[in-house]
C-alpha positions as CSV (number, residue, x, y, z in Angstrom):
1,X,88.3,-4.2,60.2
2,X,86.2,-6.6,58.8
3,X,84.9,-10.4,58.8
4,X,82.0,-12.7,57.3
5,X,78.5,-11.1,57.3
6,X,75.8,-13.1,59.1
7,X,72.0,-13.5,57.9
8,X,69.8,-11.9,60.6
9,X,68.9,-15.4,61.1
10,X,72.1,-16.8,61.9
11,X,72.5,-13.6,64.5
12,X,68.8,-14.1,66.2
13,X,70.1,-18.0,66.7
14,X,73.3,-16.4,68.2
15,X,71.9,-14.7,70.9
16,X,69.0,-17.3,71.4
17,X,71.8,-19.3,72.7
18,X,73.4,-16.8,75.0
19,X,70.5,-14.5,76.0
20,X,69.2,-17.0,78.7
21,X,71.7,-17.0,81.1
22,X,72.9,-13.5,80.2
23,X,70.1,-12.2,81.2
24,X,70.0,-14.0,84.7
25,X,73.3,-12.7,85.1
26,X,72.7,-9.1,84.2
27,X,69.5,-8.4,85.7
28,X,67.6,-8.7,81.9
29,X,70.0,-6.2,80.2
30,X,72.5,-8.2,77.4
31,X,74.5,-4.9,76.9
32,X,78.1,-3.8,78.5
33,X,78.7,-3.2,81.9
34,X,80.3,0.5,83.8
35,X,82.6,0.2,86.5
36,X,84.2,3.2,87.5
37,X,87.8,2.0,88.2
38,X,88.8,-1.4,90.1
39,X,87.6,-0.2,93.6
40,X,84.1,-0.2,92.3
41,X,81.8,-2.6,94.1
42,X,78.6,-2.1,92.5
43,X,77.1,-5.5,91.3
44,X,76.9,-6.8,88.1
45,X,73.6,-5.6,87.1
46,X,74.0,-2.3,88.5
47,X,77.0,-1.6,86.6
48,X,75.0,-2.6,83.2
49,X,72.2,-0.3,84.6
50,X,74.6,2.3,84.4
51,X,75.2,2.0,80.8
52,X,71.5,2.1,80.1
53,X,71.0,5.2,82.0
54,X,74.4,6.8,80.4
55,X,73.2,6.1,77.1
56,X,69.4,6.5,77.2
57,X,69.7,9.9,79.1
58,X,71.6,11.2,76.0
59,X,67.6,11.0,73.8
60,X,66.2,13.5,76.4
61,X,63.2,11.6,76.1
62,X,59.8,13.3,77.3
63,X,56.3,12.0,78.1
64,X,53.9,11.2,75.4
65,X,57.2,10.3,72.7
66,X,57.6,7.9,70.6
67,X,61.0,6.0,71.1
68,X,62.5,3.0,68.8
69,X,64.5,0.5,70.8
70,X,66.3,-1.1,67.7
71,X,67.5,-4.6,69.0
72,X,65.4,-4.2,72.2
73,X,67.3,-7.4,74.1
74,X,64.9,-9.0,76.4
75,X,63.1,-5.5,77.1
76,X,64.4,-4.5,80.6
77,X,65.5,-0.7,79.1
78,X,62.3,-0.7,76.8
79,X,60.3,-1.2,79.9
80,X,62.7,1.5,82.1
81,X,62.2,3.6,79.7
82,X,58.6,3.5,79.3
83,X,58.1,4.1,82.9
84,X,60.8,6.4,83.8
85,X,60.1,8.8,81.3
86,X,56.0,7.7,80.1
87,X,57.5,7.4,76.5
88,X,55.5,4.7,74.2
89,X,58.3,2.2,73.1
90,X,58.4,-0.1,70.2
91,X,60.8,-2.8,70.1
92,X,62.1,-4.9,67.2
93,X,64.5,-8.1,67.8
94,X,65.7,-11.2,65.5
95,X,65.8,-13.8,68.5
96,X,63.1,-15.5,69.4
97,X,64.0,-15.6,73.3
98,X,64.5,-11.8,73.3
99,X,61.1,-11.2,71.8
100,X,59.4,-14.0,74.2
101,X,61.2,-12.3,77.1
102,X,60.0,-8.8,76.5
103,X,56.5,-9.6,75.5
104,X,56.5,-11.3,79.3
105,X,57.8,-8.5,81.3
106,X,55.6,-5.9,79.5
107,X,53.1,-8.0,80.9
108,X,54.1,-8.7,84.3
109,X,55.2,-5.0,84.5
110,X,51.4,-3.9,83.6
111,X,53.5,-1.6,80.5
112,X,51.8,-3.3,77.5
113,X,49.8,-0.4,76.6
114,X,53.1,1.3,76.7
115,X,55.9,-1.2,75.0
116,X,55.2,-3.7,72.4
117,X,57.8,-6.1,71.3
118,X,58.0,-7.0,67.4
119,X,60.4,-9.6,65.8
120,X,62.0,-7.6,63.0
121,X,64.9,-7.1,61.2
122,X,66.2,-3.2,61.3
123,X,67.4,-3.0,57.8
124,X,63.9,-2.8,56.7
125,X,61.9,-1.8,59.5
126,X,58.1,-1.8,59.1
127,X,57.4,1.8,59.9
128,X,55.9,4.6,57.5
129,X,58.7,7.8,57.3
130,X,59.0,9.8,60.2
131,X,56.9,7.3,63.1
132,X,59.3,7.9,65.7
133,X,61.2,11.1,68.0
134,X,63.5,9.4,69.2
135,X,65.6,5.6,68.5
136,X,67.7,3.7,70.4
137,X,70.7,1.0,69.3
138,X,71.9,-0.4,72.1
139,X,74.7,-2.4,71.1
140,X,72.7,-3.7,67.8
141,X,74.4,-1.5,65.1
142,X,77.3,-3.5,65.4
143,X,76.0,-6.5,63.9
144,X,74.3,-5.0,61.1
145,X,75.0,-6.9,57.7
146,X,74.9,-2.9,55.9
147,X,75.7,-0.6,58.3
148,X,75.0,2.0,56.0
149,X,71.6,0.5,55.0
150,X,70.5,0.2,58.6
151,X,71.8,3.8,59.5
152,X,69.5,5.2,56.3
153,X,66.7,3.3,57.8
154,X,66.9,4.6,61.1
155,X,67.2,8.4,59.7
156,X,64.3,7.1,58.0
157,X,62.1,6.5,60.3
158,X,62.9,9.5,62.7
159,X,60.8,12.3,62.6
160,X,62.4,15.4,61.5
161,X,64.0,17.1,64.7
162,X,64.4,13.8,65.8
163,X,67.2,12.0,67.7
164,X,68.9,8.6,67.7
165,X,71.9,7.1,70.3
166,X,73.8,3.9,69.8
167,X,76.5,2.8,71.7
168,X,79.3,0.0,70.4
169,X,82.6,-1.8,70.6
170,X,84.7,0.4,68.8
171,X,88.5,-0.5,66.9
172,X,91.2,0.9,69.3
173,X,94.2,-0.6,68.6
174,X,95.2,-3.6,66.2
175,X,98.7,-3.7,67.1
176,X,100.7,-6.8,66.9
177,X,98.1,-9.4,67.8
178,X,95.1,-8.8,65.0
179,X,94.1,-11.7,65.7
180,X,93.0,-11.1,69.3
181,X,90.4,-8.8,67.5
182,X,89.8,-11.1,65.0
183,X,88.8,-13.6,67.4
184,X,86.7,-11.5,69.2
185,X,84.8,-10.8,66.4
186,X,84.3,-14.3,64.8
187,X,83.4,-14.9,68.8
188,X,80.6,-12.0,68.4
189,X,79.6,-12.1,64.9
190,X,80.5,-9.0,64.4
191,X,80.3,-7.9,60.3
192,X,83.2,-4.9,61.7
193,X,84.4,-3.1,63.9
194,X,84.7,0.9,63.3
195,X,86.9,3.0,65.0
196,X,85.0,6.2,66.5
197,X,86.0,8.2,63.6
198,X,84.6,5.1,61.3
199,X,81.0,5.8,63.6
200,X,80.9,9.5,63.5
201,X,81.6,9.3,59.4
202,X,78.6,6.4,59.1
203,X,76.4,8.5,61.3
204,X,77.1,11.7,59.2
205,X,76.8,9.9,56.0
206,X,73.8,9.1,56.7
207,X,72.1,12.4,57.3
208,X,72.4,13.1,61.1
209,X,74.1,15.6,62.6
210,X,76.2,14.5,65.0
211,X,75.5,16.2,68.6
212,X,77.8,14.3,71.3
213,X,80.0,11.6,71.5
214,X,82.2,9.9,73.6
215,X,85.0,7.0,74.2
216,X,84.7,4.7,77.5
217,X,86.3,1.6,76.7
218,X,88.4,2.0,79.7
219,X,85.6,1.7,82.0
220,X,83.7,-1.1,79.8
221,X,86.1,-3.6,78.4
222,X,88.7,-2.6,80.2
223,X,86.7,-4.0,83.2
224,X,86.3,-7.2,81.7
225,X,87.8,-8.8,84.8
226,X,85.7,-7.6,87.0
227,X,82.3,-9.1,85.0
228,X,84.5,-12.5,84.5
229,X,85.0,-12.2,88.8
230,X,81.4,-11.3,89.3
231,X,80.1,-13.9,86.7
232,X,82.6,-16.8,88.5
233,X,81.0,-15.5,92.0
234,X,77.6,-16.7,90.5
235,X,78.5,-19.5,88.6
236,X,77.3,-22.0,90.9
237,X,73.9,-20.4,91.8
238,X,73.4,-20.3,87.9
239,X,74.6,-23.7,87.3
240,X,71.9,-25.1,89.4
241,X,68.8,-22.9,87.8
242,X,70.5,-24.0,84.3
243,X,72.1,-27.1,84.6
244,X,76.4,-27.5,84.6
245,X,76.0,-28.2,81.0
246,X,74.5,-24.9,79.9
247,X,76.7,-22.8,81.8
248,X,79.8,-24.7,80.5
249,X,78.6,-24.1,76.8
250,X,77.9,-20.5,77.7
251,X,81.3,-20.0,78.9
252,X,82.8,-22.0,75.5
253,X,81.0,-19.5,73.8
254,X,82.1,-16.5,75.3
255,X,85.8,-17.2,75.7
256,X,86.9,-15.3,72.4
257,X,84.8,-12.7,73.9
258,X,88.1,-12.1,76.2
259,X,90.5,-12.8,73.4
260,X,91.8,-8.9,72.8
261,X,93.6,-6.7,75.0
262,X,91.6,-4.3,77.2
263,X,93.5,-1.2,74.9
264,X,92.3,-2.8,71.5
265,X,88.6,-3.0,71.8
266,X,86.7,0.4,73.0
267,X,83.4,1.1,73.9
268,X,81.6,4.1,71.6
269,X,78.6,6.4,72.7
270,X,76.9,8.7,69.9
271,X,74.2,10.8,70.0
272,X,72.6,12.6,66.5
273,X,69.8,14.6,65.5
274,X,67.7,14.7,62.3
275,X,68.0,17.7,60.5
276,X,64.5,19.8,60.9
């Protein structure tokens, strides 16, 4: 499924706008959230840790590598990664906020020696052939203009032998309210939405070997109730850090966000190598 393509532009001023108070809410990761099942009372930012670490964990990253974060957010996993693993990290982001953000936790955090932040766009990244073992797409591929440009790019820049992971919303189920989806999309800026197939057929085409995979939409969007309960529980302590205004336009933004039901969108994990 597809709609209108945005200019990298237009997507850096999109999350300009909604990266602040994200941000505050997620403990400085914009990515999905994991909650086990409706019982689950971890917070809000420990359930979007857990989709960091149940991503991330899939590069097997070692001390001394060099790992990609393409569309780095605010650079909370960049930084996580740098020190739980001693991996040097480059970042690369189209909103201006995201990259301001980063730059100031690497330097509060004493990592600048080990992540640097970058504003760039990933369908031409700035990086001679093979500069990196490892790259990360957290939630980025999805608004990629040319999905298969950007995938090439990333094979690209991988070292042979090396590995990538991206995680995404995935197509699930357009049933008889497309336009649930639709709106969800618009709502996201979202150029499509592939089915897992659709993301193990773009990872393939472009060179990598695909390694691991799996489908946890259940446990992301499905949960979207629990993030809307856990936002609402907050919403008051946020409103006076951001003003009632802000937080009202944040929700008018996010409302399509909601739109679909929790067995149309999923939530897509893959893992692929470089050919040696």
């Amino acid at each position: 499924m597809e709609t209108t393509t945005a200019s990298p532009a237009d997507i850096g001023a999109h999350y300009d706008a909604r990266a602040p108070i994200a941000d505050e809410l997620r403990g400085g990761q914009l990515h999905m959230w994991y909650w086990y099942d409706l019982d689950d009372e971890a917070p809000l930012p420990e359930a979007v840790h857990r989709i960091t670490r149940k991503v991330t964990d899939l590069l097997g990253l070692r001390p001394g590598e060099r790992l990609l974060d393409a569309g780095c957010g605010s650079g909370e996993t960049s930084l996580f990664l740098a020190r739980r693993h001693g991996v040097r990290v480059t970042g690369v982001t189209v909103s201006d906020y995201e990259l301001t953000s980063a730059r100031r936790r690497a330097r509060t955090s004493g990592l600048e020696q080990q992540a640097e932040f970058r504003y760039g766009d990933y369908m031409a990244l700035p990086f001679p052939d093979g500069s990196f073992d490892a790259v990360l797409a957290l939630e980025s591929l999805q608004n990629a203009p040319r999905l298969p440009q950007v995938m090439r790019e990333l094979f690209r820049v991988l070292r042979p032998g090396g590995r990538i992971v991206f995680s995404d919303f995935s197509l699930e189920n357009l049933g008889t309210e497309p336009e649930r989806v639709e709106t969800f999309m618009n709502t996201l800026k979202l150029p499509q939405l592939p089915t897992l197939p659709e993301w193990l057929e773009h990872t393939r085409a472009a060179g990598f070997e695909v390694e691991e995979y799996t489908q946890c939409g259940p446990r992301v969007f499905g949960m979207k109730g629990k993030y809307l309960k856990a936002a609402m529980e907050r919403r008051e302590e946020v409103a006076g850090k951001f003003g009632e205004e802000d937080v009202t336009e944040f929700s008018r933004l996010h409302r399509g966000f909601f739109a679909p039901r929790k067995d149309q969108i999923g939530y897509a994990i893959v893992c692929g190598r470089k050919p040696r």
